[in-house]
N, C-alpha and C positions, 0 to 999 in steps of 0.2 A: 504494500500500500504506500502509495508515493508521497511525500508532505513536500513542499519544499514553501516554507516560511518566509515572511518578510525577515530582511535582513534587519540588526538592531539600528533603532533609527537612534541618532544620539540627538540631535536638534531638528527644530519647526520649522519647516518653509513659510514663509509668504501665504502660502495658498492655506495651510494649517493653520497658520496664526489669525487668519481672518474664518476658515471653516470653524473651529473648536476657541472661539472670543468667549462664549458663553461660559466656557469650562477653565478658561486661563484664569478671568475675570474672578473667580471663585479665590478666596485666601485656600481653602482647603484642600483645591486640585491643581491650580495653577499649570505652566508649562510643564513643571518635574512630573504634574500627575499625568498628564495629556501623552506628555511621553512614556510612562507606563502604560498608559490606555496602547498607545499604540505596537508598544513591545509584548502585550499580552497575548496569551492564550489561552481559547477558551470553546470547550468541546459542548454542543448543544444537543442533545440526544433528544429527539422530537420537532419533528417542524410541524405541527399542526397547532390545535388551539391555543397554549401554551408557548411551544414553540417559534409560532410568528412573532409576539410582539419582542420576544427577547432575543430574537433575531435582526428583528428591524431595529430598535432601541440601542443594542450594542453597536451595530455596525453604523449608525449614526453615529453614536459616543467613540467611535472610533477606535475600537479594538481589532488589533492591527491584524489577527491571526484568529480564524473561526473554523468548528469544524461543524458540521451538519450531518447527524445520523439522521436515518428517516428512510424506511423501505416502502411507502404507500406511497400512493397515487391521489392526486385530487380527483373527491367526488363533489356532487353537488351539495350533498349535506355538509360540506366542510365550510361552504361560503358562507352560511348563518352567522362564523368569528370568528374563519380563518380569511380574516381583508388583506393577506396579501397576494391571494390567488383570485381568479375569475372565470369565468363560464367558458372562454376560450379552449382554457388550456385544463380543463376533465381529461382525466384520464391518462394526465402527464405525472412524470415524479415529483415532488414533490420536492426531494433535497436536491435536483437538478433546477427545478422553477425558482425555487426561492433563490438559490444563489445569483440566478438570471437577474430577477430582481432586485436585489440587493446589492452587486456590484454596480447598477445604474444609481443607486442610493451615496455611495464611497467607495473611488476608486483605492481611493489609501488600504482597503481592506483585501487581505488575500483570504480565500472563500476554497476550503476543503471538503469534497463532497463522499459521504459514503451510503449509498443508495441501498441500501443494507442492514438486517437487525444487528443489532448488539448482542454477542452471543459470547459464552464462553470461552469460543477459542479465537475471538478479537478483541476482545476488551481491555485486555493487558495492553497490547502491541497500540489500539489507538488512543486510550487512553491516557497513555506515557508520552506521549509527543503535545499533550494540552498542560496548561497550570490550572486550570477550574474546569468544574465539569457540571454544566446544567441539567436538571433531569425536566422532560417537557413532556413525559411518556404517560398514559394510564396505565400500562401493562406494570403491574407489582413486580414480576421475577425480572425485567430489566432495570427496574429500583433498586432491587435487593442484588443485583449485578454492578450496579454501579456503586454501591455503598461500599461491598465487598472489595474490590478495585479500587476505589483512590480512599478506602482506610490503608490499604494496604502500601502504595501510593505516597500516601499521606499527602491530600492533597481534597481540598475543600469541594463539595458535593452539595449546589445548589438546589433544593428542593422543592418543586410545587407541584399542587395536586387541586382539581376543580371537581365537583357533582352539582348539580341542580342550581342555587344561590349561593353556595358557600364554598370556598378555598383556602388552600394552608399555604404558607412559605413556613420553608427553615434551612439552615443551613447546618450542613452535618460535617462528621471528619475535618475539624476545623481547628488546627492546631490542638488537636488533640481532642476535644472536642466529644460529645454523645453521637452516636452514629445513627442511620435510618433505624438497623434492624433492634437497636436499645429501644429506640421508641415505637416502632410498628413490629414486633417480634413474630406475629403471626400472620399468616397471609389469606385476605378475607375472602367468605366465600362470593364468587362472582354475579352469583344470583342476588344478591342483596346491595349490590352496588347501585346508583342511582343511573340513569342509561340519560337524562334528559341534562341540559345546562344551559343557562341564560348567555345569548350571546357575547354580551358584555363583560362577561365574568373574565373569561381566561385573560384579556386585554387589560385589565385591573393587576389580576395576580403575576403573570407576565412581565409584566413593567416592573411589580416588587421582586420579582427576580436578577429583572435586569440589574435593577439598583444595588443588590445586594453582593452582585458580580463585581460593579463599579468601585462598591467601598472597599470591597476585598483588593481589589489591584491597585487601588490609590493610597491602600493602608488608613481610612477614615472612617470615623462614626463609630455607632456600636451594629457590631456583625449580629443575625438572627442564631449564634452557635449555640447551645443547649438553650431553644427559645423556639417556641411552635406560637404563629402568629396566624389570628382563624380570622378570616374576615365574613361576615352575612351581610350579603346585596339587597336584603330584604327590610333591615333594619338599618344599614351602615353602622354595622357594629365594627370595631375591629378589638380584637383580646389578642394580646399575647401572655402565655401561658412560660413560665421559665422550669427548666427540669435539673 
């Protein structure tokens, strides 16, 4: 599996220092952060609900090196909250569309595609070549695959999860940190999972993924690590629960 990475950028062009003003402009990311954003890596497992907004979000913020797992295809039911796809392009890949689009988004970003599950005997090998690793999947045992892997790794495992109005962020394997399977130790039965989700939701939780990716490589704020944050779209509740 081929990677070939942006080289390390040590300073901002011109063209950076007026695309990423918003993020220089910050005391707390300034140019030193900007240029981490862009020396970063960072493996997104899921290009669907989830998946898009912290797809789009990052590769805006300018994270220089992205890897995109995702073996589906756009259906029509995807369009309800997957806005980075359209009616065109049913029936395409998915980790192949999105990187389409999103290279039109920043060319600064170099866009790794693996059109493919995460399975046991890849997960090592791509895994190791990112610094974070986003989980944007429903499927539980590629959860518990990815936790398993960058504990091992040692290496921070962004997490979100959507059903019907409500969604989790957290961030696990995080300098040491509580892991997915401490906190979800059993794996639920599939029949009792909720099948339905407001469009708007994964685009909420999404973005606090994004974000939590952002402070992690800028080294700011306080990280979600032993901390499960629930959000309901039905009340704009948000709780974060500390473990």
């Amino acid at each position: 599996m081929k990677n070939e990475t942006n080289k390390n950028i040590q300073s901002l062009g011109s063209t950076q220092q007026d695309r990423y003003n918003r993020h220089i402009i910050l005391n707390e990311i300034g140019e030193e952060g900007q240029l981490k954003l862009l020396n970063a890596k960072v493996l997104v497992v899921g290009a669907g609900g989830l998946g898009v907004p912290i797809l789009q979000y990052l590769t805006a913020a300018g994270i220089g090196n992205i890897g995109i797992v995702d073996a589906d295809v756009v259906s029509l039911s995807n369009l309800q909250r997957q806005i980075l796809y359209n009616e065109d392009i049913i029936g395409e890949l998915k980790a192949d569309k999105s990187k389409e689009v999103l290279r039109k988004l920043n060319s600064d970003v170099h866009i790794d595609t693996y059109p493919y599950m995460l399975n046991s005997s890849n997960a090592e090998e791509i895994i190791s070549k990112y610094d974070i690793v986003v989980g944007a999947t429903d499927n539980f045992e590629s959860r518990k695959l990815i936790d398993e892997v960058t504990k091992r790794q040692n290496k921070a495992f962004v997490h979100g999860s959507i059903g019907e109005f409500e969604g989790q962020v957290s961030v696990f394997n995080y300098n040491g940190a509580m892991s997915y399977s401490d906190l979800f130790p059993e794996t639920p039965d599939p029949s009792t999972l909720p099948l339905g989700v407001i469009g708007v939701l994964p685009g909420i939780i999404g973005s606090l993924q994004a974000c939590e990716v952002i402070k992690i490589v800028c080294g700011i704020g306080e990280i979600l690590a032993g901390k499960l944050l629930i959000y309901n779209a039905l009340n704009l509740n948000f709780q974060v629960i500390e473990f």
